[in-house]
C-alpha positions as CSV (number, residue, x, y, z in Angstrom):
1,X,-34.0,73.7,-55.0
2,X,-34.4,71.0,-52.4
3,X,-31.0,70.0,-50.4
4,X,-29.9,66.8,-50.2
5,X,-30.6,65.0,-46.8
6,X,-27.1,65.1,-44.7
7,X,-26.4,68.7,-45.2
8,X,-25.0,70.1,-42.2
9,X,-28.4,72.7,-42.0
10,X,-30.1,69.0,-42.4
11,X,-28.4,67.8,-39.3
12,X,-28.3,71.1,-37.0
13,X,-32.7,70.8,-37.4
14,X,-32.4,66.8,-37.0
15,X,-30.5,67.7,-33.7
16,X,-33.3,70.1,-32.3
17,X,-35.9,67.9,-33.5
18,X,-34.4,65.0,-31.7
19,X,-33.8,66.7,-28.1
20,X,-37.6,67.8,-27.9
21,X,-37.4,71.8,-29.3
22,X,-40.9,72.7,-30.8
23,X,-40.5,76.1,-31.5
24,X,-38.0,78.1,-33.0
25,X,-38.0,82.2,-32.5
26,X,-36.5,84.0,-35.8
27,X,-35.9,86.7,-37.5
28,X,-34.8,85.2,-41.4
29,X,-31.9,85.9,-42.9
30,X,-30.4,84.9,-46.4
31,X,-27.2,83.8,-44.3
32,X,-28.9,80.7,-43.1
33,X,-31.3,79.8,-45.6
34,X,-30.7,76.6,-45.6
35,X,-31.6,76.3,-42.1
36,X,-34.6,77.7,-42.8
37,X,-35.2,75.3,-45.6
38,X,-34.6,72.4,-43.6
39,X,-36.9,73.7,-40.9
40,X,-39.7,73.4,-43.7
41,X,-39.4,70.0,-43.9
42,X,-40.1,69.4,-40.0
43,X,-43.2,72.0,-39.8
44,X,-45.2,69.1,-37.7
45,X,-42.9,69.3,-34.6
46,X,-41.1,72.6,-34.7
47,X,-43.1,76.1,-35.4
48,X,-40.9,78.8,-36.6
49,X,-42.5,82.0,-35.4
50,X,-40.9,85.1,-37.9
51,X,-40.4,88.3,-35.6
52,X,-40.3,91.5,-36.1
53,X,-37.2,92.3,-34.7
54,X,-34.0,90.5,-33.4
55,X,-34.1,91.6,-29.7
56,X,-37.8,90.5,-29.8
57,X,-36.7,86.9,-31.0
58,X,-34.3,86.5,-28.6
59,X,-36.4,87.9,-25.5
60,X,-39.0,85.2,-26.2
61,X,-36.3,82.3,-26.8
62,X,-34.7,83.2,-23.3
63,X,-38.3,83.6,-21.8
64,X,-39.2,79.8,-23.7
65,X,-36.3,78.3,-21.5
66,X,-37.6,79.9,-18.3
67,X,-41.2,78.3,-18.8
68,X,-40.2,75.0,-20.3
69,X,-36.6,74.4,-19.0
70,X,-35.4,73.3,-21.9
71,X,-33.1,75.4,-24.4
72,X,-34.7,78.7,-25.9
73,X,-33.9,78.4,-29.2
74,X,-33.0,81.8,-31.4
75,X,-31.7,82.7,-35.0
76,X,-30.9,85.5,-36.6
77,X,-28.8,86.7,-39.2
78,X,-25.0,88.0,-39.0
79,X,-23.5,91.2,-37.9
80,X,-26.7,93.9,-36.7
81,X,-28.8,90.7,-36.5
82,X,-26.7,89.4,-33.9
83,X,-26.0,92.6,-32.4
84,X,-29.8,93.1,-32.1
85,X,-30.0,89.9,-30.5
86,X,-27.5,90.1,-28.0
87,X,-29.7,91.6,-25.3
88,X,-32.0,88.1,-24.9
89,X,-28.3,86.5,-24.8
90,X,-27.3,88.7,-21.6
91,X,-30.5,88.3,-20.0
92,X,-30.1,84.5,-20.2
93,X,-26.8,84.4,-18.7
94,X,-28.0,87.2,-15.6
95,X,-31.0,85.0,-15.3
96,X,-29.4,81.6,-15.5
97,X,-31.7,80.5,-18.4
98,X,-30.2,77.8,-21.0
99,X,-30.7,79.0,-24.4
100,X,-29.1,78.7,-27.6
101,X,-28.6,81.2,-30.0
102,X,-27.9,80.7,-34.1
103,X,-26.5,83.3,-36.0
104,X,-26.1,83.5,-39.9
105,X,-22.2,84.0,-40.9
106,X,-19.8,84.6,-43.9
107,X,-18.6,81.9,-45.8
108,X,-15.6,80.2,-43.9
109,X,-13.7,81.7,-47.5
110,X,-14.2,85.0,-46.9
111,X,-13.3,85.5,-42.8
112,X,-10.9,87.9,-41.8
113,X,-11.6,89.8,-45.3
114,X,-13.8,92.3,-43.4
115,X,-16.3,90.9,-45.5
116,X,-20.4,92.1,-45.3
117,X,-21.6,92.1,-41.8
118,X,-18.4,90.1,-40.5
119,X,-17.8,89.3,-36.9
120,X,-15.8,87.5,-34.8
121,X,-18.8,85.9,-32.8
122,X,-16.5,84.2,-30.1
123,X,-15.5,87.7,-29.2
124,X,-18.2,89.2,-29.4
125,X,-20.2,87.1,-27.3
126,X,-17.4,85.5,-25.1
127,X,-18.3,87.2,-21.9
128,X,-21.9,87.3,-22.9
129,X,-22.6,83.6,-22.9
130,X,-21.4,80.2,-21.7
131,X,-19.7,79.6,-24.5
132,X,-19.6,80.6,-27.8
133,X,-18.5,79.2,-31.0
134,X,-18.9,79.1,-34.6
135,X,-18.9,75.3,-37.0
136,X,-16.4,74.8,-39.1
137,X,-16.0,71.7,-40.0
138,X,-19.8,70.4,-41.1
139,X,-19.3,66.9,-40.6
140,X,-18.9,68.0,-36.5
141,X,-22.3,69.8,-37.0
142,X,-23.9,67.2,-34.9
143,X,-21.1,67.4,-32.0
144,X,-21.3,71.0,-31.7
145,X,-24.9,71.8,-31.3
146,X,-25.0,68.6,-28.8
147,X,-22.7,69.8,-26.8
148,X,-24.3,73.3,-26.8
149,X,-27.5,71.6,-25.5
150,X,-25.0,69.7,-22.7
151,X,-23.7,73.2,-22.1
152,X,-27.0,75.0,-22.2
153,X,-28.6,72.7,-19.4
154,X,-25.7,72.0,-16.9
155,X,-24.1,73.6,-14.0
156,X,-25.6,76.7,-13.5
157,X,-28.0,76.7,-16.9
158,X,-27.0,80.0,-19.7
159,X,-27.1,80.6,-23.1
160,X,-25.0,79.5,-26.0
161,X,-24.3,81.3,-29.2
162,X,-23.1,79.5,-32.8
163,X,-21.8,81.3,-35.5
164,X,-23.2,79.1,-38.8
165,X,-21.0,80.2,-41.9
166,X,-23.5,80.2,-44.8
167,X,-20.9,77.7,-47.2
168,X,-20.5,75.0,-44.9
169,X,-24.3,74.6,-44.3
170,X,-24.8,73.1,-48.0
171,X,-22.0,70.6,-47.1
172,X,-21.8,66.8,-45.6
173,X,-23.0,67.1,-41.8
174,X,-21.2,64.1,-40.9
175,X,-23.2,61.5,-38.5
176,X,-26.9,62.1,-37.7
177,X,-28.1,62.5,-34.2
178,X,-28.7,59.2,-31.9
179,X,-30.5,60.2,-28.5
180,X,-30.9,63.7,-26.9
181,X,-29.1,65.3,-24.7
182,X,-29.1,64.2,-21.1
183,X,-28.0,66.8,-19.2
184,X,-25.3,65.8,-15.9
185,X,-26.8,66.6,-12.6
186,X,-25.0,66.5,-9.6
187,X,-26.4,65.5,-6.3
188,X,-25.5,66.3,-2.5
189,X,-23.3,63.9,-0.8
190,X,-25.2,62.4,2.8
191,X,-22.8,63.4,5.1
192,X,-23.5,67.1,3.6
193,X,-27.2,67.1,4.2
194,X,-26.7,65.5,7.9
195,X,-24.2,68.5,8.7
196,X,-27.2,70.7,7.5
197,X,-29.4,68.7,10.0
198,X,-26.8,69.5,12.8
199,X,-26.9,73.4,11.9
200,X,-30.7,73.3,11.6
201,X,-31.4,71.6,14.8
202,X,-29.3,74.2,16.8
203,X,-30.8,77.1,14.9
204,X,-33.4,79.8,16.6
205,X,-33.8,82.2,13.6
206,X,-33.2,80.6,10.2
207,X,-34.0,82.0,7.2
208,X,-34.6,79.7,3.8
209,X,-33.8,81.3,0.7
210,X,-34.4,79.4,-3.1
211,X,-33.8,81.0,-6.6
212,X,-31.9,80.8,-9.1
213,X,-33.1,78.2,-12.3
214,X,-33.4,74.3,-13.1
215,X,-36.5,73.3,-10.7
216,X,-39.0,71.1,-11.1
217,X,-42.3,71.5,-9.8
218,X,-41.6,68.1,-7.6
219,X,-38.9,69.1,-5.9
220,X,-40.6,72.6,-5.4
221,X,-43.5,71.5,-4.0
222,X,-41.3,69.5,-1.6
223,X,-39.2,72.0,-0.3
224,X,-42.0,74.1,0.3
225,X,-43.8,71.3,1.5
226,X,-41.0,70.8,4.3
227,X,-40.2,74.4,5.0
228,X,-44.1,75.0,5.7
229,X,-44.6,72.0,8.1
230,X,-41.4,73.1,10.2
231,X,-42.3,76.5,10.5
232,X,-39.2,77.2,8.4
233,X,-39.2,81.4,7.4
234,X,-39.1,81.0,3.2
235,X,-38.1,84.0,1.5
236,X,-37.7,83.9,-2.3
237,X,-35.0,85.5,-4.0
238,X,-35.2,88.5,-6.8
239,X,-37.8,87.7,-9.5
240,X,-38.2,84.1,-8.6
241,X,-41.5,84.9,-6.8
242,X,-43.4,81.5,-8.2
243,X,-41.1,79.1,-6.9
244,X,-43.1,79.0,-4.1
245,X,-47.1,79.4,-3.5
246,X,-47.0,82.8,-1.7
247,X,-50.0,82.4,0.3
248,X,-48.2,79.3,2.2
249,X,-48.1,80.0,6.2
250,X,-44.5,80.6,6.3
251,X,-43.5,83.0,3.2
252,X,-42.1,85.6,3.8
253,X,-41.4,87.6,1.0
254,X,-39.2,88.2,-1.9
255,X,-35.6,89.6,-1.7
256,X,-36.1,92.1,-4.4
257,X,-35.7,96.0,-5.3
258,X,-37.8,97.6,-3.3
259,X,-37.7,94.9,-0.2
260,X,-39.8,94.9,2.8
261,X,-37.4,96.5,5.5
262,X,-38.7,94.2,8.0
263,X,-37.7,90.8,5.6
264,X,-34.7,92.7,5.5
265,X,-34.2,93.2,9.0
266,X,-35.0,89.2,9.3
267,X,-32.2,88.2,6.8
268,X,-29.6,90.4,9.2
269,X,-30.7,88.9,12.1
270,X,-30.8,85.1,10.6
271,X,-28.3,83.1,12.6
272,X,-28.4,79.9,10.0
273,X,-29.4,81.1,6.0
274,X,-30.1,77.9,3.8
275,X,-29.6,79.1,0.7
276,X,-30.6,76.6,-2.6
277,X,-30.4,78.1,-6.4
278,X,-29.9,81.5,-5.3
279,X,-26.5,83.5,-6.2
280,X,-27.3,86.1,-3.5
281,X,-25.9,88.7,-6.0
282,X,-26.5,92.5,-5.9
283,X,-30.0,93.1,-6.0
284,X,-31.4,90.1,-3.7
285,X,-28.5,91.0,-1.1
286,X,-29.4,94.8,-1.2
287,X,-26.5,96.2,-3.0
288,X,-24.2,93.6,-0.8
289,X,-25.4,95.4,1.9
290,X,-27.9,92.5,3.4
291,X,-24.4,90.5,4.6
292,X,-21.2,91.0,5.4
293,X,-18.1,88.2,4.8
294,X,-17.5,87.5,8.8
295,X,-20.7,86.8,9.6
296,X,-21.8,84.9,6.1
297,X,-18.9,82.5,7.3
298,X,-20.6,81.9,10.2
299,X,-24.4,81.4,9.6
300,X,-24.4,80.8,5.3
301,X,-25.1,77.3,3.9
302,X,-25.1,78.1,0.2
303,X,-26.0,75.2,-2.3
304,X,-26.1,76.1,-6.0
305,X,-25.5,74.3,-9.2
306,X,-22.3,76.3,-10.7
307,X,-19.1,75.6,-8.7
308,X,-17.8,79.5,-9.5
309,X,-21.1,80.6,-7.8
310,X,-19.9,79.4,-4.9
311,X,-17.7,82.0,-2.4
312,X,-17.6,84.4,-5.5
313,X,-19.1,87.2,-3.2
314,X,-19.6,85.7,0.2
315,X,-17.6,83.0,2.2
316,X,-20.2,80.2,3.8
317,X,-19.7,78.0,6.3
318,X,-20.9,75.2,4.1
319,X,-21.1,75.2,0.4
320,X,-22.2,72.3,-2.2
321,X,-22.4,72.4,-6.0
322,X,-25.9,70.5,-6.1
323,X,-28.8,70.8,-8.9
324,X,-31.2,73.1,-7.0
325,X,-33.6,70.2,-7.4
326,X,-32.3,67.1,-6.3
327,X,-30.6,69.1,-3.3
328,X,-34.1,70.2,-2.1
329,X,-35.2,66.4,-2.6
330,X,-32.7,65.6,-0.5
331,X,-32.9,68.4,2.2
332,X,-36.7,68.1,2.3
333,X,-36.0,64.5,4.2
334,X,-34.1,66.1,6.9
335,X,-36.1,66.3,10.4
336,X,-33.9,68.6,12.7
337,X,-36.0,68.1,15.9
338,X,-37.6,71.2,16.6
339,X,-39.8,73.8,14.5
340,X,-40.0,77.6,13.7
341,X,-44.0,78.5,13.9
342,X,-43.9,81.4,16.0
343,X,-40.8,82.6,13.2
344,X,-42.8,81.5,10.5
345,X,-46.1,83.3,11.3
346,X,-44.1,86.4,12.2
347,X,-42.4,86.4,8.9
348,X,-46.1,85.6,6.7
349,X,-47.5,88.7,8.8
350,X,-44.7,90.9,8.0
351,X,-45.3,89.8,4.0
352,X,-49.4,90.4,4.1
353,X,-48.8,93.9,5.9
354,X,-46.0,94.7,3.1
355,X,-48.4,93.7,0.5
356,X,-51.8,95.1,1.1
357,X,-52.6,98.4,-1.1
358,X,-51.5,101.4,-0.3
359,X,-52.5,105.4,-1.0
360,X,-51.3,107.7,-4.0
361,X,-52.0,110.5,-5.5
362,X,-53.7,110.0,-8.9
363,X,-56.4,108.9,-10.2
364,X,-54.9,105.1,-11.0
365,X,-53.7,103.3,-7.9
366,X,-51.5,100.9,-9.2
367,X,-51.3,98.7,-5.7
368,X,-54.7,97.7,-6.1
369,X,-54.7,97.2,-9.6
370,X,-51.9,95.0,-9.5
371,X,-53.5,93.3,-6.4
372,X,-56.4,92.8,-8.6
373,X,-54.7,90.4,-10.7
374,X,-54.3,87.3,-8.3
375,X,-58.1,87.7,-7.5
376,X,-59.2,87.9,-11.4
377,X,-57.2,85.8,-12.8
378,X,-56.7,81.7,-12.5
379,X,-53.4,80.6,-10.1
380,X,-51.8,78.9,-13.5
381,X,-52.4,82.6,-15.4
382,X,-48.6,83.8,-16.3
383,X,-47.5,87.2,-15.7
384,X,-44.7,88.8,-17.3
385,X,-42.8,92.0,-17.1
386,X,-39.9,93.8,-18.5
387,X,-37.5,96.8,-16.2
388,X,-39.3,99.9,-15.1
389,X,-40.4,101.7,-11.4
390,X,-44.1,99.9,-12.6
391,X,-42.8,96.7,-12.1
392,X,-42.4,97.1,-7.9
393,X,-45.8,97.3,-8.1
394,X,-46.6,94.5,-9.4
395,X,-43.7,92.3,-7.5
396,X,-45.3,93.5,-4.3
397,X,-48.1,93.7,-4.9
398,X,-49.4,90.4,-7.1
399,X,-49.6,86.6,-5.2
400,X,-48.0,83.9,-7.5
401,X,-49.4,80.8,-6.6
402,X,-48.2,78.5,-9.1
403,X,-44.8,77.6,-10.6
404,X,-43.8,78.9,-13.7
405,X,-46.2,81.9,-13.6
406,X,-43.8,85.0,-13.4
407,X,-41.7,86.0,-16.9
408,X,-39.2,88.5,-15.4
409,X,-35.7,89.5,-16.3
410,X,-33.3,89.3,-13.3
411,X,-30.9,91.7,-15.8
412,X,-33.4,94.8,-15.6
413,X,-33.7,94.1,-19.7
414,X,-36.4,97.1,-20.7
415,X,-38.6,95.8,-23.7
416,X,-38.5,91.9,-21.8
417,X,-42.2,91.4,-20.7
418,X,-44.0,91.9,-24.2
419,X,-42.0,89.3,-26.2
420,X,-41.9,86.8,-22.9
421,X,-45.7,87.1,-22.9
422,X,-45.8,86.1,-26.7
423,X,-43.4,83.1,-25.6
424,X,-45.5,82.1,-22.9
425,X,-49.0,82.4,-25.1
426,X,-47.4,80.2,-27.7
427,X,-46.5,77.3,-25.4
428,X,-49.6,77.7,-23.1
429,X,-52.5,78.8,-25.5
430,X,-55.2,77.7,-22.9
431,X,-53.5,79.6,-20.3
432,X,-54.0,83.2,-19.3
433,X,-50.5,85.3,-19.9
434,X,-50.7,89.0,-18.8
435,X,-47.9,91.3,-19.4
436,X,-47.2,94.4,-17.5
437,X,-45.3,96.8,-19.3
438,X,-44.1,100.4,-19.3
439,X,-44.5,103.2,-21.4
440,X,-41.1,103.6,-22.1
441,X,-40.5,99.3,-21.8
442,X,-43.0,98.4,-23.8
443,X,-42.3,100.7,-26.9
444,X,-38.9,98.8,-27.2
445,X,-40.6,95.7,-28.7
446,X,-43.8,96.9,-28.9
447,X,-44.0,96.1,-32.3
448,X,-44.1,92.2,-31.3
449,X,-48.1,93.1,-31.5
450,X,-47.8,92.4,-35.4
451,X,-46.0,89.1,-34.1
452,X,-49.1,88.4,-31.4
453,X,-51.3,89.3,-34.4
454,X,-50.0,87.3,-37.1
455,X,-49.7,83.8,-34.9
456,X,-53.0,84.3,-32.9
457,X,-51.7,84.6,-29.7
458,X,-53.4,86.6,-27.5
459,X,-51.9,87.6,-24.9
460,X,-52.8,90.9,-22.6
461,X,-50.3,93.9,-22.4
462,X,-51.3,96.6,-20.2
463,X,-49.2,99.8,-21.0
464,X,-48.5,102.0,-17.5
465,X,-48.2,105.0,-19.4
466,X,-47.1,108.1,-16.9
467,X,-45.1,109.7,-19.7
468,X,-41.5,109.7,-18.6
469,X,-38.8,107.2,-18.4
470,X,-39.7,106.8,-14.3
471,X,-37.0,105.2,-12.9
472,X,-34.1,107.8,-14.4
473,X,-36.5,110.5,-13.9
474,X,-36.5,109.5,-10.2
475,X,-32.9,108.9,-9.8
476,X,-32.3,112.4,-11.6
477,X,-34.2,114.4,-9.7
478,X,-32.9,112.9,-6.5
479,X,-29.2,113.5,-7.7
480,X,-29.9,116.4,-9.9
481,X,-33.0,118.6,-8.0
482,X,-33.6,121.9,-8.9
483,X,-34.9,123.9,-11.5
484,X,-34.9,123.2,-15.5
485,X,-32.8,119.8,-14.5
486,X,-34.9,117.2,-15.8
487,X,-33.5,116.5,-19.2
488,X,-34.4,113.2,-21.4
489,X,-36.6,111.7,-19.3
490,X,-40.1,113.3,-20.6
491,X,-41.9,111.0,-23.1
492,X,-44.6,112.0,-26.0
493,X,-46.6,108.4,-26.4
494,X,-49.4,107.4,-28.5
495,X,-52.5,106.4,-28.7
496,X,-52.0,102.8,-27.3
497,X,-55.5,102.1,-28.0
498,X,-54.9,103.1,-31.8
499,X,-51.8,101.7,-31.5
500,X,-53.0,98.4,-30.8
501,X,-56.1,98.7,-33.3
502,X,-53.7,99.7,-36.3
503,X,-52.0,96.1,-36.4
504,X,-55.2,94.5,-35.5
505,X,-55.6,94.0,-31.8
506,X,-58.0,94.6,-28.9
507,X,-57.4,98.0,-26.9
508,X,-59.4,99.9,-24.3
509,X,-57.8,102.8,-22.2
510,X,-58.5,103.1,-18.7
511,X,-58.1,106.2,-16.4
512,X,-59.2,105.3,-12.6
513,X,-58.8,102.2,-10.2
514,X,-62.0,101.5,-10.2
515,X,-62.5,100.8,-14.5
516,X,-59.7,98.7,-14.0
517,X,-61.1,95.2,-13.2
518,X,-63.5,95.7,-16.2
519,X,-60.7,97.1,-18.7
520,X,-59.0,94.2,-17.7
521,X,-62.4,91.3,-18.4
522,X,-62.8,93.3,-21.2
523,X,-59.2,92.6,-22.7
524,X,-59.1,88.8,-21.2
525,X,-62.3,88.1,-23.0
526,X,-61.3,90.1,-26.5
527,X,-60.2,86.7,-28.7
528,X,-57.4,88.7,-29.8
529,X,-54.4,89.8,-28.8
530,X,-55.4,93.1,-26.7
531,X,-54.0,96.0,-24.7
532,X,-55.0,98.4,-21.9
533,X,-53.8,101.7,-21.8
534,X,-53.8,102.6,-18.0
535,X,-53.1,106.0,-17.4
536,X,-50.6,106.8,-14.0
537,X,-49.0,109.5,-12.6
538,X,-45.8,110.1,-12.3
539,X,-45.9,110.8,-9.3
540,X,-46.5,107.9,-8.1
541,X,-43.5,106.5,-9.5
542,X,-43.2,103.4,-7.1
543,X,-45.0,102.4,-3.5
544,X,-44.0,104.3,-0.6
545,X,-42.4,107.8,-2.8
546,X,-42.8,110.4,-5.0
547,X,-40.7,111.3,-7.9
548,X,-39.3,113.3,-6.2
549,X,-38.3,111.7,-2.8
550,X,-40.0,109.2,0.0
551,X,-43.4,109.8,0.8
552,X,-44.2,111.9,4.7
């Protein structure tokens, strides 16, 4: 039966429609089937893709709001729906990505009754998101998901969760939306940026790191365009690698797992660090290990758009609560009177050396596979990736050379990279999207391929299969050696090739380097979606060491 038009279901899809949402990641649920209803009725602007499975629905909301910067929208039904669901929510909040997530709920009359998949979602999902809250009156329907958009977008940028009790959906929503959301944006005060100009100028080794969420391509291009010209050392921080064109004269790498000692040894020996977006938190900072307090207070000029980011780890000796990209306008203007050249090419030699192929020994050498990518494919192609040892390869060894091309969770979220990819291919059709998965990561939503399938988007997976979860495997062995110690980490996969073929899609394995670059044509050029199976070793479980311990 069709709903009248104010229902607050009516109202909640008026309110998405109206601040520019064109896709809508799902897995139904009768809970909110009038939501679903409404969205029927607005099939011309907003595409519901159905999922296969709630975490798979939520990774690709929470990758949607990484590529278009507006909110990843998610629903799913109560209790093990939103359970399910909860790992897209912490990756949005570790990786600063707005997103709002919808979850089906009991009738306001029966809470507290223990009723049939009841939660308390504000609970639940207090410390996992922004905020988190549930509508109960339906005439506010309008105010609530509003200010979850306002929320979503401002200040450092995370995810929201609403509960949406099934009763009050059928009821009067109250008001109908008037304008989207404009997000608040703050901007750095002058006499800030010339007290930057003062540090700068009287600086010998500065180091510039950006991260974090919120830029535009502008402001990007600007920073980069001004750190480049200056000689200014740019280093990027953990899985923020397209930020920045990597093949620009002065970059000098990314402060990720598996960092290159001597961009390491740089950031220790910085004596001014201009840090914009970034939180500097445990991984980019080396397991807090990069700084310490007395000398951050000295040399550290950290700029970010959440206020609580600021001195939460690390005292500066300048701090501003700034959106990342009207701050690097703004810093991008400054000319401190001198330049960094000799630093700059120092730093972008240091970065090529770290990055060029190295040896292993299997058959499959995943450095030059992985380098194979930036020449094969076009600088706007996006690659994506989930948590795995197989992902240092590619972060080392792959050149990003275009904003929003790297899909990556900064949460180490296994099963990510396959639903991003799915994301990405549904926004960018024309565009190449590759995702680089493991065995072990891409088996957690693997099943997404009956998604890809279904909705035509063809995207590339390639499966490093080396039979074991790596990165425990590695970690045990190198806390646990010995004999008969190696428990849980084996893995008995299938046929990816069949795998893929069974729901429809393109596979082709590949066993050596050099069948790599013609796996991967093959795959590109399928006109489905398609996957190679690329056979490693475990034993070359990440560059530079074996499973077993560093390399001689």
């Amino acid at each position: 039966m069709s709903q009248p038009p104010n229902t607050a279901a009516r109202r909640l899809v008026e309110t998405l429609v109206i601040n520019g949402i064109d896709r809508v990641f799902c897995v139904p649920g009768e809970s909110y089937l009038a939501v679903l209803d409404a969205l029927a009725d607005v099939r011309d602007r907003i595409q519901v893709i159905a999922c296969r499975h709630e975490a798979g629905a939520a990774n690709m909301a929470e990758a949607y709001g990484k590529l278009t910067g507006k909110p990843g929208v998610c629903m799913v039904t109560r209790g093990p729906g939103a359970t399910h669901a909860s790992v897209g929510v912490h990756t949005a909040h570790q990786d600063s990505t707005p997103m709002i997530l919808f979850v089906g709920q009991i009738a306001l009359t029966d809470r507290g009754r223990g009723a049939f998949q009841e939660v308390d979602y504000r609970e639940v999902f207090g410390g996992l998101a922004k905020w988190a809250t549930e509508i109960e009156s339906p005439e506010r329907t309008v105010e609530v998901v509003e200010r979850a958009f306002a929320t979503a977008l401002q200040g450092r940028m995370g995810p929201v969760v609403i509960a949406l009790p099934e009763d009050i959906l059928h009821e009067d929503g109250g008001p109908a939306p008037i304008r989207p959301v404009t997000p608040a944006r703050a901007a750095l005060d002058p006499a800030f940026v010339e007290a930057v100009r003062g540090r700068l100028a009287k600086a010998e080794r500065p180091l510039l790191v950006l991260g974090g969420s919120g830029w535009s391509e502008a402001a990007a291009a600007a920073i980069g365009d001004w750190a480049e010209r200056l000689g200014l050392p740019l280093a990027l921080s953990f899985r923020r690698k397209d930020l920045i064109c990597n093949d620009r004269s002065n970059y000098a790498g990314d402060l990720g797992l598996g960092c290159n000692p001597k961009l390491t040894a740089r950031a220790k020996a910085a004596d001014l660090i201009l840090a914009i977006g970034a939180r500097l938190g445990e991984n980019p900072t080396q397991g807090y290990t990069l700084f310490d307090r007395a000398r951050t207070a000295e040399i550290l000029i950290h700029i970010h758009p959440g206020a609580e980011e600021l001195g939460r780890v690390w005292a500066p000796l300048m701090s501003a609560t700034a959106d990342s990209s009207l701050a690097a306008h703004a810093l991008s203007a400054i000319d401190p009177g001198r330049t960094w050249h000799d630093e700059a090419a120092a730093a972008h030699a240091d970065y090529q050396a770290f990055s060029t192929p190295v040896p292993v020994t299997g058959a499959v050498n995943l450095s030059e596979c992985m380098a194979h990518l930036a020449e094969a494919l076009p600088a706007d192609a996006i690659v994506t990736n989930g948590a795995g040892n197989f992902a240092a390869w590619l972060h080392r060894f792959h050149r990003h050379r275009a904003m929003r091309t790297q899909l990556a969770p900064t949460s180490g979220a296994m099963g990510y990279g396959y639903p991003a990819a799915l994301a990405a291919k549904s926004v960018h059709p024309d565009r190449d999207v590759i995702c680089i998965a493991g065995d072990g990561d891409y088996l957690m939503t693997g099943q997404e391929i009956a998604t890809a399938v279904q909705y035509g988007l063809d995207a590339v997976v390639v499966v490093v299969d080396n039979g074991a979860y790596g990165t425990i495997r590695m970690h045990q062995e190198g806390c646990y050696p010995g004999p008969d110690r190696v428990i849980a980490t084996d893995l008995r996969n299938p046929d990816f090739v069949k795998y893929a073929e069974a729901f429809g899609a393109f596979g082709v394995r590949c066993e050596r380097t050099e069948d790599f670059p013609a796996a991967l044509a093959a795959a590109r050029g399928a006109g489905r979606p398609a996957l190679v199976h690329l056979i490693a070793s475990a034993e070359d479980i990440a560059p530079g060491r074996t499973i077993a311990g560093l390399r001689s």
